[in-house]
KOLBA-530527 format. One line per 10 residues: number of its first residue (from 1); their letters; for each residue x, y, z of C-alpha. Coordinates in pm, whole numbers. Example, Ala and Ser with C-alpha at 12.3 -4.5 7.8 and 13.67 -1.06 7.14 Angstrom:
1> AS> 1230,-450,780 ~ 1367,-106,714;
! end
This chain:
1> XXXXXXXXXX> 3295,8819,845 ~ 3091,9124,805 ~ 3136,9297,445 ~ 3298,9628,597 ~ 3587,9353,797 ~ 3584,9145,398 ~ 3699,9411,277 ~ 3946,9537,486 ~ 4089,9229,518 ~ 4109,9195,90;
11> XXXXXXXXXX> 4301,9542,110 ~ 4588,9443,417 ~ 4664,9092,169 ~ 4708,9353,-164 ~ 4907,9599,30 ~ 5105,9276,133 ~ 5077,9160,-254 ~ 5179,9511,-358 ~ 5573,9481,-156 ~ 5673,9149,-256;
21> XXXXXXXXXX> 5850,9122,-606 ~ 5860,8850,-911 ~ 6226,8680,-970 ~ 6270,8987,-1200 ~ 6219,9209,-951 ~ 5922,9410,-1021 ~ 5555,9329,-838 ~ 5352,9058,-946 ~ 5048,9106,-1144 ~ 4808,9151,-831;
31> XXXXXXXXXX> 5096,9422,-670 ~ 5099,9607,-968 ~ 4688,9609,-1001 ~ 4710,9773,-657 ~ 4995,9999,-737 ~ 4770,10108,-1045 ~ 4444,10159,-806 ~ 4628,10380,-565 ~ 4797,10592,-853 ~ 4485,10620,-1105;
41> XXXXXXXXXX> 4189,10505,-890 ~ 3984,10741,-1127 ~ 4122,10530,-1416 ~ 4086,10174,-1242 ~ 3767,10041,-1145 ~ 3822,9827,-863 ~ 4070,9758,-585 ~ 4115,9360,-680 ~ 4100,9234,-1041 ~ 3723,9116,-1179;
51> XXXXXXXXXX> 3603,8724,-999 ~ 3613,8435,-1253 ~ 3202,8412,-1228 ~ 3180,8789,-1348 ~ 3431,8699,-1670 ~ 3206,8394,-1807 ~ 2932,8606,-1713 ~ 3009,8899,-1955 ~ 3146,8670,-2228 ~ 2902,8415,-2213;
61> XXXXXXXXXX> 2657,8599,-2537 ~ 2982,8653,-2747 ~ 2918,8432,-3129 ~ 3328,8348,-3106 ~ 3294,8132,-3425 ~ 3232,8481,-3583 ~ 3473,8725,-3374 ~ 3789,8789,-3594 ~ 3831,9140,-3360 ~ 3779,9154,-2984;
71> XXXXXXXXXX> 3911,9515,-2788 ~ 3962,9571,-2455 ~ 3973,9876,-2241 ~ 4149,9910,-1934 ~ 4297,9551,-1921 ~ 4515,9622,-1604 ~ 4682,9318,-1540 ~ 4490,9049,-1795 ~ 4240,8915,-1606 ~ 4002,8914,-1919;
81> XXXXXXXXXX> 4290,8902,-2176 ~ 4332,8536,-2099 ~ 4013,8440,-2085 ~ 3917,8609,-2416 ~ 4207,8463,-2572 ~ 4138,8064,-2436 ~ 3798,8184,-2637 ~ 3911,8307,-2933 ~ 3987,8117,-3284 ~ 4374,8139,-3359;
91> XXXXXXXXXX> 4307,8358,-3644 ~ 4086,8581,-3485 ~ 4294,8949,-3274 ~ 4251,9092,-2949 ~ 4378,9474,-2897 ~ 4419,9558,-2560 ~ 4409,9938,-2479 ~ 4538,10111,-2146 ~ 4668,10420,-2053 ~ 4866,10339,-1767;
101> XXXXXXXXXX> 5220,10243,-1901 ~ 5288,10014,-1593 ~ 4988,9781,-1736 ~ 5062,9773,-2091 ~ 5447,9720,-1966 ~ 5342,9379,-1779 ~ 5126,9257,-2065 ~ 5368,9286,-2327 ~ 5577,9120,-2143 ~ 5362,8876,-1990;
111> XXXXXXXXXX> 5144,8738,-2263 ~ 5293,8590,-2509 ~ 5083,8540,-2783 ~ 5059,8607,-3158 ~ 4679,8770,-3170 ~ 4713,9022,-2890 ~ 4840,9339,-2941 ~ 4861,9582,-2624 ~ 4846,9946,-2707 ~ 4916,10266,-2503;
121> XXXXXXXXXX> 4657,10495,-2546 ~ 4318,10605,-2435 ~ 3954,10376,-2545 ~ 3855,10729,-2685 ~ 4086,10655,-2973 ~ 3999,10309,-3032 ~ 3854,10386,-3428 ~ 4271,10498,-3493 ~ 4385,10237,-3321 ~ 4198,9968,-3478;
131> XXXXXXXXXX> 4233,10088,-3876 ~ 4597,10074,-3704 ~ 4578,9718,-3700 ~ 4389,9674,-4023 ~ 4022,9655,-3967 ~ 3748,9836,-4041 ~ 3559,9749,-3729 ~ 3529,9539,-3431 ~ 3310,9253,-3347 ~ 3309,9356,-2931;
141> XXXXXXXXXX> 3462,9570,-2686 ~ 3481,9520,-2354 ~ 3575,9738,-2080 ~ 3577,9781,-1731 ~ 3685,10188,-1692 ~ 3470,10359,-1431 ~ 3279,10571,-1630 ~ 3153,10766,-1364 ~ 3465,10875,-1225 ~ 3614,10936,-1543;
151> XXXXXXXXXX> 3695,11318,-1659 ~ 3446,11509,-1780 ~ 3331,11413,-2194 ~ 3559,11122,-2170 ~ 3303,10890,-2113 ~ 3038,11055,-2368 ~ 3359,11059,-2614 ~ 3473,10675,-2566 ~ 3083,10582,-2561 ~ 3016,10748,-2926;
161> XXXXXXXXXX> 3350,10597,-3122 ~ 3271,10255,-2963 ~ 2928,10289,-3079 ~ 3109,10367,-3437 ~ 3334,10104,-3413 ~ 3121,9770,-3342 ~ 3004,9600,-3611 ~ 2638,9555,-3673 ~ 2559,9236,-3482 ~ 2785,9310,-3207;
171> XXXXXXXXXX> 2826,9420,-2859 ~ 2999,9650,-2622 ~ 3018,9442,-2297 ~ 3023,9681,-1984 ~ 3092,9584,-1635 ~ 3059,9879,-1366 ~ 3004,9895,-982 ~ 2757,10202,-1057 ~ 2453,10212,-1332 ~ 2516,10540,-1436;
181> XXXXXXXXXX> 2745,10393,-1704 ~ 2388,10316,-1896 ~ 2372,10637,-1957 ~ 2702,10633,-2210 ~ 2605,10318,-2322 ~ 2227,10372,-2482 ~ 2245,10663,-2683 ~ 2501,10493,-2921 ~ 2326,10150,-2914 ~ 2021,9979,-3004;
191> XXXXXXXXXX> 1944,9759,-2686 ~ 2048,9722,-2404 ~ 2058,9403,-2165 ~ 2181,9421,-1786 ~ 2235,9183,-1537 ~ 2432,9139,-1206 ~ 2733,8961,-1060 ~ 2702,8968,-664 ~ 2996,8737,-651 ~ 3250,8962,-687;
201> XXXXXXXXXX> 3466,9258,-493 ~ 3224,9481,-518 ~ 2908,9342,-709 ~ 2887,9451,-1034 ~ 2645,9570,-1252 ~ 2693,9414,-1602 ~ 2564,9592,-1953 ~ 2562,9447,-2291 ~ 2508,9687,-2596 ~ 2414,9593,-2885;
211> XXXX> 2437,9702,-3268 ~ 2161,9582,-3473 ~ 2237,9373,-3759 ~ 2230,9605,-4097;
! end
């Protein structure tokens, strides 16, 4: 199967995914990614949720002995939320930030867990939202909003207060199916390291920035 017919193919079973409902009566959680890809594709990365090999990819340099605050933006439908919390000690928090109401809806209800906290509200506010909670600052961030697509000075905006808001010693962990995201990325961090995932709908392009220990 050619890439062109792969992907076709992928997008007739999520249309499929995106009519049938849960016992409750509302879509499941790969419906409801779709749903949110056809009504905010500028807001949601991908058509399909992130591959398995591209989530231990992008977590694989986190110190989670030492993580007591891990953010997310744009979790859509959890696919890292779980992971991150399997990872993280049970004293440690993950905030979980999305502004698509349908998302943070499912999550709250879905994930039922003592350190995760799902907010409504945009990644550009993540400094608020975090002295919210009660820290100062967080240990990473990762997020998965298409940068390039996003409105323009939202990405500069969200790139600068995550740069405030990561600790020295920590990261912001990127994953992107276009580079350009570097370019919101360096200017608020002292190194960057990139890789690729070519086993996933599309390849990705993966960025870790970090903060220099004080």
């Amino acid at each position: 199967m050619t890439a062109p017919d792969h992907a076709k193919r992928m997008t007739e079973i999520l249309s499929s995914a995106a009519k049938r409902k849960t016992a409750s009566g509302g879509p499941g959680p790969l419906g409801l990614f779709f749903k949110g890809f056809l009504k905010h594709p500028v807001m949601v990365g991908s058509v399909i949720p992130s591959s398995k090999r591209l989530i231990d990819k992008m977590l694989a340099p986190v110190d989670w002995e030492n993580t007591k605050l891990f953010v997310e933006y744009g979790p859509g439908v959890g696919t890292f939320c779980r992971p991150i919390l399997d990872r993280l000690a049970p004293d440690a928090t993950l905030i979980a930030i999305d502004t698509n109401p349908d998302f943070v809806d499912y999550l709250r209800r879905d994930i039922h867990d003592p350190r995760f906290h799902v907010v409504h509200g945009s990644a550009a506010d993540v400094e608020t939202i975090v002295a919210d909670k009660g820290f100062d600052k967080a240990d990473y961030v990762v997020s998965g909003l298409p940068f390039s697509t996003l409105p323009d000075g939202v990405g500069e905006e969200i790139g600068r207060a995550t740069g405030r808001v990561v600790r020295p010693g920590g990261a912001f962990l990127v994953y992107q199916f276009s580079p350009k995201c570097r370019d919101y990325i360096e200017p608020n961090f002292d190194r960057i390291d990139k890789d690729r995932e070519w086993w996933n709908i599309p390849p990705a392009v993966l960025f870790w920035g970090w903060k220099n220990e004080a």
